[in-house]
C-alpha positions in Angstrom: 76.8 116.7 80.8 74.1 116.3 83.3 74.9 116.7 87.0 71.8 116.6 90.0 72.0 115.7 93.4 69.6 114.5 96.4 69.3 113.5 99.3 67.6 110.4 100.5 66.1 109.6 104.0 64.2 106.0 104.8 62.6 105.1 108.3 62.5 101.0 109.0 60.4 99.6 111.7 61.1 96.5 112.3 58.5 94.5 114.5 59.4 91.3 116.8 57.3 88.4 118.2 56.8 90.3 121.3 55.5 94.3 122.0 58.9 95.4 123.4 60.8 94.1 120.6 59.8 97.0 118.2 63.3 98.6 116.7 63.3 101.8 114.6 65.9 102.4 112.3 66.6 106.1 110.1 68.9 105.7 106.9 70.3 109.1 105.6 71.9 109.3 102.4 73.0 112.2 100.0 74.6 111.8 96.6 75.9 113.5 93.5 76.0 112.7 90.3 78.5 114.9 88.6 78.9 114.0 85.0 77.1 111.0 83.4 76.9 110.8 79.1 73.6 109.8 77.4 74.5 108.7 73.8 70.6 107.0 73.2 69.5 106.7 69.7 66.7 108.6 69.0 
């Protein structure tokens, strides 16, 4: 059993055809993995 967890954070700028259409957008994300099976032959 393997189990790891994170945490993720991502900032998108997004840029228009004029100056004042500039939009900044921050993404937050955390996640576990609990329990994942490798069964790879070696």
């Amino acid at each position: 059993m393997i189990a790891h967890s994170g945490r993720s954070v991502v900032t998108l700028f997004r840029f228009g055809e004029t100056a004042m259409s500039h939009t900044k957008t921050r993404m937050e994300e955390a996640w576990t993995i609990e329990e994942v099976a490798f069964n790879v032959p070696g």
